[in-house]
C-alpha positions in Angstrom: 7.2 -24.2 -18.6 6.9 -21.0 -16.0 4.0 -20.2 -14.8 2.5 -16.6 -15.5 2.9 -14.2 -12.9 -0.3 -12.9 -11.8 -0.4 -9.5 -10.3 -3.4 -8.6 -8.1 -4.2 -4.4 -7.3 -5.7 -3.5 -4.4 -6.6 -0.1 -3.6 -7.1 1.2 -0.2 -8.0 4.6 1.5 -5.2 6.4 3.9 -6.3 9.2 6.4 -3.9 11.9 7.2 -1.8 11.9 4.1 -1.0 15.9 3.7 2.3 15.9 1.9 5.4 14.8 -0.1 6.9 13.2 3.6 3.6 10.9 3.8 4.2 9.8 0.6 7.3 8.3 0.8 6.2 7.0 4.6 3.3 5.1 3.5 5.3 4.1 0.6 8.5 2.5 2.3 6.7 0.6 4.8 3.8 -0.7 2.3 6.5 -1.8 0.4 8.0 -4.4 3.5 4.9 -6.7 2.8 5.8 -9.8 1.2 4.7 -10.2 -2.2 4.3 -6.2 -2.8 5.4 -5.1 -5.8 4.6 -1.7 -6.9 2.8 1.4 -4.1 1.4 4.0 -5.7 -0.4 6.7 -3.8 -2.6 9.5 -4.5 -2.4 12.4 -2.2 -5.1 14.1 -3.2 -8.0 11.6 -3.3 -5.7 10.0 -0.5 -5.8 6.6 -2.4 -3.0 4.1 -2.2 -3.0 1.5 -4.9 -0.9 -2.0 -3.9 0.4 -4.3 -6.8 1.4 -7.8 -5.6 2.2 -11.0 -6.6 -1.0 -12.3 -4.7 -3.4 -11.0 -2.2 -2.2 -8.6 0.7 -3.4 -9.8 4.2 -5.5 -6.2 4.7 -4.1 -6.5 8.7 -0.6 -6.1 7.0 -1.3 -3.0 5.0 -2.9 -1.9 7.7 -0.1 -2.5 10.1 2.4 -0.5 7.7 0.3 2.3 7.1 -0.1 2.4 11.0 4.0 1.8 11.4 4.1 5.0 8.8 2.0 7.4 11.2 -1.2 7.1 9.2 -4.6 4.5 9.5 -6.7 3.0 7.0 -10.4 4.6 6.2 -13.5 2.1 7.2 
């Protein structure tokens, strides 16, 4: 029998995010961590929320979000 998939969400807070071009930047690179599944970012309240198969090493989202231009709040 398969075992269920579990999905963890993480939700982090992105500086600098101003427009559509962040977006897809934070996006693509958040997106190279193993295990990601689904980014979904906020621009507005400058959220990004992760889905994953399994916990996200925070140094790894933090690496991609600093690969995309942009750093992570606290």
């Amino acid at each position: 029998m398969n075992e269920p998939t579990v999905t963890v969400t993480s939700v982090y807070t992105v500086n600098g995010m101003t427009c559509a071009h962040c977006v897809a930047a934070v996006t693509a690179e958040v997106r190279k961590i193993d295990g990601v599944t689904d980014v979904e970012v906020d621009l507005g309240g400058g959220e990004v929320t992760v889905h994953a198969h399994g916990p996200i090493d925070p140094d790894a989202f933090a690496a991609a979000v600093d690969e995309a231009g942009y750093e992570v709040a606290g």
